[in-house]
C-alpha positions as a Markdown table, in Angstrom:
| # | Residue | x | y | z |
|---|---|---|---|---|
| 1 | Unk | 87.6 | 6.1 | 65.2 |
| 2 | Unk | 90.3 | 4.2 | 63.1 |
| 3 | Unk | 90.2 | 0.4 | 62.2 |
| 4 | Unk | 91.2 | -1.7 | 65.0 |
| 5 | Unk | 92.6 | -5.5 | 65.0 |
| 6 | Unk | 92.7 | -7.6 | 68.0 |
| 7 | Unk | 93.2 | -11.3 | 68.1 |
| 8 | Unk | 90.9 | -13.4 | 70.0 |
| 9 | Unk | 91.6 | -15.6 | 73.3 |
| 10 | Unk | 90.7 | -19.1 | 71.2 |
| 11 | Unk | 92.8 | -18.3 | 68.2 |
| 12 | Unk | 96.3 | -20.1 | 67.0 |
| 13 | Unk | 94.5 | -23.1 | 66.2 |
| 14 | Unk | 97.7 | -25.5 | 64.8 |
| 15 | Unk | 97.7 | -28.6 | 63.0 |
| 16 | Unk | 100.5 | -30.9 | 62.8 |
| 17 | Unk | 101.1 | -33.7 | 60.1 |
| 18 | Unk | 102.3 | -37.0 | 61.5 |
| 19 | Unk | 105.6 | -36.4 | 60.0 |
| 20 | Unk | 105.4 | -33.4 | 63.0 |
| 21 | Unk | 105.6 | -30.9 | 60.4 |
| 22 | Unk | 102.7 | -28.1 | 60.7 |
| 23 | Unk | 100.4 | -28.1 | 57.7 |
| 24 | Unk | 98.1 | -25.6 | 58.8 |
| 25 | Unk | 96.9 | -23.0 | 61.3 |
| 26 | Unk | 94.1 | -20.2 | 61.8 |
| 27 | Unk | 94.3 | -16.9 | 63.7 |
| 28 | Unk | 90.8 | -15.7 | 64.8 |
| 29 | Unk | 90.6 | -12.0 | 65.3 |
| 30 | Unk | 87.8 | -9.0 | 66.1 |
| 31 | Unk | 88.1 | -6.4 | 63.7 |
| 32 | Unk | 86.3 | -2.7 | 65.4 |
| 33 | Unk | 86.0 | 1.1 | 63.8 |
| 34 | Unk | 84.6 | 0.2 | 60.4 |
| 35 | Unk | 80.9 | -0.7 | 58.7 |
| 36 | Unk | 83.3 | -1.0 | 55.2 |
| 37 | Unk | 83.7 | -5.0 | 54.9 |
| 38 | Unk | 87.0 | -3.6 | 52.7 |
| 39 | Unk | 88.1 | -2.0 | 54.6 |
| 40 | Unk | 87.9 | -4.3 | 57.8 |
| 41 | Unk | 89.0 | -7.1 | 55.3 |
| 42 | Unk | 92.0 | -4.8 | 54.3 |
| 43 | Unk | 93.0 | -3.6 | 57.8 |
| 44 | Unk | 93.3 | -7.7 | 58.9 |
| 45 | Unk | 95.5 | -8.5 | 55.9 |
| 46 | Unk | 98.0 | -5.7 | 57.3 |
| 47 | Unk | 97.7 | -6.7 | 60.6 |
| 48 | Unk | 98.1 | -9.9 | 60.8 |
| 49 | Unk | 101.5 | -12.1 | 60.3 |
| 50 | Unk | 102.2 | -12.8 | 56.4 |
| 51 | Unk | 103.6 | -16.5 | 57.9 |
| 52 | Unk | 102.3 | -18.4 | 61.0 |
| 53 | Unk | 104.6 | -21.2 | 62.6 |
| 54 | Unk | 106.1 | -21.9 | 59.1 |
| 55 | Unk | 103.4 | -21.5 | 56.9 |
| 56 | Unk | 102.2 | -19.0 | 54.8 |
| 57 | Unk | 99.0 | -17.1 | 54.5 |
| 58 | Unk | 96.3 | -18.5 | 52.0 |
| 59 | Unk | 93.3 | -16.6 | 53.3 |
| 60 | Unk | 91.5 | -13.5 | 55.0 |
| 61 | Unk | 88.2 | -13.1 | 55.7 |
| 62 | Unk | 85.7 | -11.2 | 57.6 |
| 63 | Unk | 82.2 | -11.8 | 58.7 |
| 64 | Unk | 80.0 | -8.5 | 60.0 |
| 65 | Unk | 78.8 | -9.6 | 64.4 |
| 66 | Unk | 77.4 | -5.6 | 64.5 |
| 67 | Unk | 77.9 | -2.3 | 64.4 |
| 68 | Unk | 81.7 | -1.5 | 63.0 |
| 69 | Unk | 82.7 | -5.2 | 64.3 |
| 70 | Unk | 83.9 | -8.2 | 62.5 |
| 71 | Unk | 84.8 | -10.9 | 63.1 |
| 72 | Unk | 88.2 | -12.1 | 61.7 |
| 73 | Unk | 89.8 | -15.6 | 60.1 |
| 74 | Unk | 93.2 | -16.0 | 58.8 |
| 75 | Unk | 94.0 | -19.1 | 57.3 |
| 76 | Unk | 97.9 | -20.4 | 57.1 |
| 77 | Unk | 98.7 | -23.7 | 55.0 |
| 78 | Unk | 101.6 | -25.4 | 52.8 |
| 79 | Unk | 101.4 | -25.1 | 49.1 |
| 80 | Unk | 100.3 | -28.3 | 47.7 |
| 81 | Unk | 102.9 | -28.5 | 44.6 |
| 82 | Unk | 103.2 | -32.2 | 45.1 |
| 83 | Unk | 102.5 | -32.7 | 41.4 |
| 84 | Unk | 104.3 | -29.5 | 40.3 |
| 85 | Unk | 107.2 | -29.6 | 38.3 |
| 86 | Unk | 110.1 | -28.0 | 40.2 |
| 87 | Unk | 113.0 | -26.1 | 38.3 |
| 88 | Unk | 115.4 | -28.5 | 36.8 |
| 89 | Unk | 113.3 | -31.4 | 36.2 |
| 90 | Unk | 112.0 | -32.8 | 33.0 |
| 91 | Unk | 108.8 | -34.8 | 31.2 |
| 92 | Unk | 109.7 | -36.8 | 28.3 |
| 93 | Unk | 106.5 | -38.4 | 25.6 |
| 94 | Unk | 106.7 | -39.8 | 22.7 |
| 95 | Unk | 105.1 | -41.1 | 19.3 |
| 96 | Unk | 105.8 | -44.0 | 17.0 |
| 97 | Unk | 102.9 | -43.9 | 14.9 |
| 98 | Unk | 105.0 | -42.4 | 12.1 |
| 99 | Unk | 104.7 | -40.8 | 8.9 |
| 100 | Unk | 103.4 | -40.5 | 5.4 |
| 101 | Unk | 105.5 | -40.5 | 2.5 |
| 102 | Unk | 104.7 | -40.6 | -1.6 |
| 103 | Unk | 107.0 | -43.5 | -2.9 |
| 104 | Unk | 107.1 | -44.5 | -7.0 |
| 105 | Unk | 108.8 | -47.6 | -6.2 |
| 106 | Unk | 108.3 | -50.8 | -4.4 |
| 107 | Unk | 110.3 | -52.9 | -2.5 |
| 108 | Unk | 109.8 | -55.9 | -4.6 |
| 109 | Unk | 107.0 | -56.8 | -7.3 |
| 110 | Unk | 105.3 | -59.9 | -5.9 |
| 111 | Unk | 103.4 | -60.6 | -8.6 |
| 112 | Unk | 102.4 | -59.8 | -11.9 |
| 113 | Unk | 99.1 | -61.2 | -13.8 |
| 114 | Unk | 98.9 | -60.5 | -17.3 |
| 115 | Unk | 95.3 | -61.4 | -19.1 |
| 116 | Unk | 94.9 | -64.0 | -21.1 |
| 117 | Unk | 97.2 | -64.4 | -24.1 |
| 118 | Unk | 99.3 | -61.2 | -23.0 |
| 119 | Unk | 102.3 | -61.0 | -21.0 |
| 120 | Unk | 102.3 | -58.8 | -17.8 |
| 121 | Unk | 104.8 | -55.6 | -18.8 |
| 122 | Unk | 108.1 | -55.6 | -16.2 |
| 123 | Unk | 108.1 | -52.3 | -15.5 |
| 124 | Unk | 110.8 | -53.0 | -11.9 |
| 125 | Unk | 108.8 | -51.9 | -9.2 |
| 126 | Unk | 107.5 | -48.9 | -10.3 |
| 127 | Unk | 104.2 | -48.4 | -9.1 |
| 128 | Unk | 101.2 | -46.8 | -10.7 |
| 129 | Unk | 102.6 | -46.4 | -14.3 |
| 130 | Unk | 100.3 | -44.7 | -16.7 |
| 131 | Unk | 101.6 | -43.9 | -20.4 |
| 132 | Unk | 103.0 | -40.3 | -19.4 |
| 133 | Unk | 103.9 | -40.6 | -15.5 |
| 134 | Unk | 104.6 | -42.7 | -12.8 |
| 135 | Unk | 101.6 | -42.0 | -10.0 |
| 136 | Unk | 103.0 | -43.8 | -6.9 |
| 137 | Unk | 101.6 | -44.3 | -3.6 |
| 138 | Unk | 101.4 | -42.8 | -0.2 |
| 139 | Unk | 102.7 | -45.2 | 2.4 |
| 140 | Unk | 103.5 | -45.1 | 6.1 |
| 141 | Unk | 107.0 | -45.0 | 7.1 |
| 142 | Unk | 108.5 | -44.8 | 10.3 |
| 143 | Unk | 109.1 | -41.7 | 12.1 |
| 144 | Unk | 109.7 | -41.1 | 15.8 |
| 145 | Unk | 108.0 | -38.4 | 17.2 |
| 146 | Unk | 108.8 | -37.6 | 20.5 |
| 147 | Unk | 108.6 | -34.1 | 23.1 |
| 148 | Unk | 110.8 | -33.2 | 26.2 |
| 149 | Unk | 109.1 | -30.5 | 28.4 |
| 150 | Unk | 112.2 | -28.9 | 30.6 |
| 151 | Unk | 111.6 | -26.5 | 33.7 |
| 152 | Unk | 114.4 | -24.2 | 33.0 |
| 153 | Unk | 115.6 | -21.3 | 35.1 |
| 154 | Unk | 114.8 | -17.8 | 34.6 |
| 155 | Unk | 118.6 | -16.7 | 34.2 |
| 156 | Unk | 119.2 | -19.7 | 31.2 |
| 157 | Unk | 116.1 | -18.4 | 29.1 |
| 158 | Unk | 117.7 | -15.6 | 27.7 |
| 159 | Unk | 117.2 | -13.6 | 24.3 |
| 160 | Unk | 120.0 | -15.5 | 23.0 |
| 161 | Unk | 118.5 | -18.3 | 23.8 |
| 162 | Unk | 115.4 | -18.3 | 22.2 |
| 163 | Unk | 117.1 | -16.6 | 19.4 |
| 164 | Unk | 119.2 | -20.3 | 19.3 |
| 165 | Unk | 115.9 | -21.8 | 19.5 |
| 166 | Unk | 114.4 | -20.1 | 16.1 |
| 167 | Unk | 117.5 | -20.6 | 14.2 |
| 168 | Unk | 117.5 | -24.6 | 15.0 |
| 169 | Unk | 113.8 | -24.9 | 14.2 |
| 170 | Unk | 113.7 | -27.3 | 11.0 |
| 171 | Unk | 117.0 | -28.6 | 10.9 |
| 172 | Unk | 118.4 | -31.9 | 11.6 |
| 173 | Unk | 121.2 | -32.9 | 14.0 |
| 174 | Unk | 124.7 | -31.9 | 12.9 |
| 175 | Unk | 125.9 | -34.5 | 15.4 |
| 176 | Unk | 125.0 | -37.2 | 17.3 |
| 177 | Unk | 122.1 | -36.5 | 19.1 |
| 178 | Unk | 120.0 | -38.6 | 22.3 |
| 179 | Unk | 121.9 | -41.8 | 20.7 |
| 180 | Unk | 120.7 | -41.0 | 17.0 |
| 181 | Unk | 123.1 | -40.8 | 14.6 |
| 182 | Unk | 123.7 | -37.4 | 12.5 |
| 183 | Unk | 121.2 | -36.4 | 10.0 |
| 184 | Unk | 117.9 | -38.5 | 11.8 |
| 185 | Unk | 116.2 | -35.9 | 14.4 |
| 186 | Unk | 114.9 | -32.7 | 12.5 |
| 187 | Unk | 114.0 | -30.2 | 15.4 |
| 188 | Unk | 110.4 | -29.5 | 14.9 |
| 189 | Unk | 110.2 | -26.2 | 17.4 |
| 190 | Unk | 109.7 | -25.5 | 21.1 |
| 191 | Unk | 107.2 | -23.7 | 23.2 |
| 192 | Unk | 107.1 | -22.1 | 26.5 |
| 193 | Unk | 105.6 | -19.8 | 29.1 |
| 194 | Unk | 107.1 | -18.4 | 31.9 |
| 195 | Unk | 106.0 | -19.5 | 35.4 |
| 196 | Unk | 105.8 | -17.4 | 38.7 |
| 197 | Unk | 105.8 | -19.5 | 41.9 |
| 198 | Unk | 105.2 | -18.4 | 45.5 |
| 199 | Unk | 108.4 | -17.9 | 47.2 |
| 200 | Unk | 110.6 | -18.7 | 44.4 |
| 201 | Unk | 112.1 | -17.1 | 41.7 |
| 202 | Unk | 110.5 | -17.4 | 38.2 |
| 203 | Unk | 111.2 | -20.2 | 35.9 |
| 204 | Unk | 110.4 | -21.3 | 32.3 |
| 205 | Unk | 107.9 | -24.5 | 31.4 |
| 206 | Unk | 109.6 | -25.5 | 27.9 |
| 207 | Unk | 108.5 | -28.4 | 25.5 |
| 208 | Unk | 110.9 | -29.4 | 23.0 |
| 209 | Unk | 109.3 | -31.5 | 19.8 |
| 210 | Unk | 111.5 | -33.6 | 17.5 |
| 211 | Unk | 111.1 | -36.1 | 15.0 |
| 212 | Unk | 113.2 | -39.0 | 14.0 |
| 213 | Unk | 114.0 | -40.9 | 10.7 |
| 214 | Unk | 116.5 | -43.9 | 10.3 |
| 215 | Unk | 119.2 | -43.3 | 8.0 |
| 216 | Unk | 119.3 | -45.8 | 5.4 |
| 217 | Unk | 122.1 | -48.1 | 3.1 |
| 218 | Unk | 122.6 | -50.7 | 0.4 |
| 219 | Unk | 119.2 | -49.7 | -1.0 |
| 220 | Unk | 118.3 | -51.0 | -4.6 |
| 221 | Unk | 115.5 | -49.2 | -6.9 |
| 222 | Unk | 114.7 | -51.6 | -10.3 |
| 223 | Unk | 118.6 | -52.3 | -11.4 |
| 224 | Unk | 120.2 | -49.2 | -9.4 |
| 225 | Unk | 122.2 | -50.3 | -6.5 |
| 226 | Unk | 123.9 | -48.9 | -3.7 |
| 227 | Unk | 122.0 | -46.5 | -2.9 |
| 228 | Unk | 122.4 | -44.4 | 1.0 |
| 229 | Unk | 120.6 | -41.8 | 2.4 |
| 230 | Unk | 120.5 | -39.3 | 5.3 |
| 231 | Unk | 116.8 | -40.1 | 7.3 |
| 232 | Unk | 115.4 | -36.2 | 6.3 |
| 233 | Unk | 117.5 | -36.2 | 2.5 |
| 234 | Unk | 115.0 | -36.9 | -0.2 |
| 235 | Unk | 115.0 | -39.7 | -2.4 |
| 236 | Unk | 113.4 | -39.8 | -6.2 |
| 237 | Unk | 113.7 | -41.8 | -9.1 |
| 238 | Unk | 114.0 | -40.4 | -12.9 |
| 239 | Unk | 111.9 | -43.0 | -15.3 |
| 240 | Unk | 112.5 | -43.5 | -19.0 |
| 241 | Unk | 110.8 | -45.2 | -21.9 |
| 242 | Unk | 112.0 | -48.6 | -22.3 |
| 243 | Unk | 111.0 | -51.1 | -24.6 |
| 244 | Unk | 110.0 | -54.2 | -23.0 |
| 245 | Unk | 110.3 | -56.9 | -25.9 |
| 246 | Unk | 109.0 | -59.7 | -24.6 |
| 247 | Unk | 105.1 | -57.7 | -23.4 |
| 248 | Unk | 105.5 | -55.9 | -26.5 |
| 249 | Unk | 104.9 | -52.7 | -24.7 |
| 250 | Unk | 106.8 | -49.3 | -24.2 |
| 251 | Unk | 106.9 | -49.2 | -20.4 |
| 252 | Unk | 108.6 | -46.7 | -18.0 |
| 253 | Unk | 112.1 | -48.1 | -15.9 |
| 254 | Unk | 114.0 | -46.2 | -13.2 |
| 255 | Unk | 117.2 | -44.9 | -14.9 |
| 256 | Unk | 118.7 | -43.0 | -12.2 |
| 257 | Unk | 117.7 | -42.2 | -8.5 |
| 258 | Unk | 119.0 | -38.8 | -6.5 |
| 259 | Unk | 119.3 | -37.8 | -3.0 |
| 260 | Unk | 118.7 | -34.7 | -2.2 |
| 261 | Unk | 119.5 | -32.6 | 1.2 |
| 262 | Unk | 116.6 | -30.4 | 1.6 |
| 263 | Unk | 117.0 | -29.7 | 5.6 |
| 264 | Unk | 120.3 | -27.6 | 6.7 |
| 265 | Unk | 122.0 | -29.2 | 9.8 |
| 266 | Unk | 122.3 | -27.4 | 12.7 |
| 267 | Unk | 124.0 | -27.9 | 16.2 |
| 268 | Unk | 121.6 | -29.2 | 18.7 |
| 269 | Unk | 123.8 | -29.0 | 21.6 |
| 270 | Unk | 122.7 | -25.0 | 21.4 |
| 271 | Unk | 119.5 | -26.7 | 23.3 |
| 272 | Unk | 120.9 | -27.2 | 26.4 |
| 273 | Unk | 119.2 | -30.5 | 26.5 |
């Protein structure tokens, strides 16, 4: 005898929201010709409708009543993606608590308190001077972390693509970039994963992290003045022996500073952002 499906008299129970939309239903069913709870499981799912008054299938199940007979429930309801991202939209965070950078000069030398009978050496705001070196200090300075997450479709995220997002990956903005101003975001990767929903076509989860630093101008170090600076170049300071006469002391003076480009810039708008 083969597997036999028959929906029962009190089935096509419907629920309606009060919007009047249906948000879910359940066929009942007798499955007959099978002790195999598979195989009565299996023959239901072929049987019965893949979508019920709008709604699609969630659930089969079967429950043994005797001998080769089942009895059959197939549960229809909406997909709950209420708090699902949906292709084309975007999450944005973001991070101010910013950064740590070794500096060997202050801003300004506040004070200086010699011992008694000696006069304080002037050494202009470099910081931590020992006979050989200038140690410095770490400090916090502000950088501006932030992330995008973007819900991309399938067709965008391409080979190319991703090959656009390697190359970018630790360089800063060529241009003007989400209002800041060339040279302040460096591009610190993305990450992804490809997402299969019911019904729809696949799409890509995508989170984007950057990091910003101000550009800076008319900046001063001991006697060296108009100094400017890109927010990812590097500034450092060369120190010299100088005699200070009146402390009676060799101490060690900025002669020169540099600014160096260490990041390579790169054309953000290749992130479709």
């Amino acid at each position: 005898m083969s597997v036999e499906v028959r929906e029962k008299f009190e089935s096509r129970k419907l629920v309606k929201t009060v919007t009047g939309s249906n948000s879910s239903a359940e066929l009942a069913f007798v499955v007959l010709g099978t002790d195999d709870d598979i195989a009565a499981r299996n023959a239901l799912e072929t049987e019965s409708p893949a979508n019920y008054a709008n709604l699609p299938r969630q659930s089969v199940q079967v429950e043994p009543l005797g001998p080769k007979l089942w009895d059959g429930l197939v549960r229809y309801g909406q997909e709950n993606n209420s708090n699902q991202m949906q292709t084309g939209e975007s999450t944005f965070s973001f991070d101010t608590g910013g950064g740590t950078q070794h500096i060997t000069q202050s801003l300004q030398t506040v004070g200086r308190f010699p011992a008694s009978g000696q006069t304080a050496p002037d050494f202009k705001g470099a910081i931590g001077v020992t006979p050989d070196a200038v140690e410095g200090v770490d400090i916090t300075v502000p950088v501006y972390q932030f992330a995008e997450t973007h819900y991309k479709p399938d067709s965008q995220v391409t080979g190319s693509y991703k090959g656009i997002l390697f190359d970018l990956t630790g360089k800063v903005n060529g241009d003007t970039f989400k209002g800041f101003a060339p040279g302040e975001v460096l591009f610190l990767g993305a990450s992804g994963s490809k997402r299969v929903q019911l019904g729809e076509n696949a799409d890509w989860e995508i989170t984007y992290r950057f990091a910003a630093s101000p550009n800076r101008t008319a900046l001063s170090i001991g006697g060296i003045t108009g100094i400017s600076k890109k927010g990812w170049e590097y500034l450092w300071v060369r120190y010299a022996d100088h005699a200070d006469l009146l402390a009676k002391a060799l101490v060690k003076r900025p002669i020169a500073a540099y600014v160096e480009r260490v990041y390579e810039s790169g054309n953000f708008a290749g992130l479709g952002l």
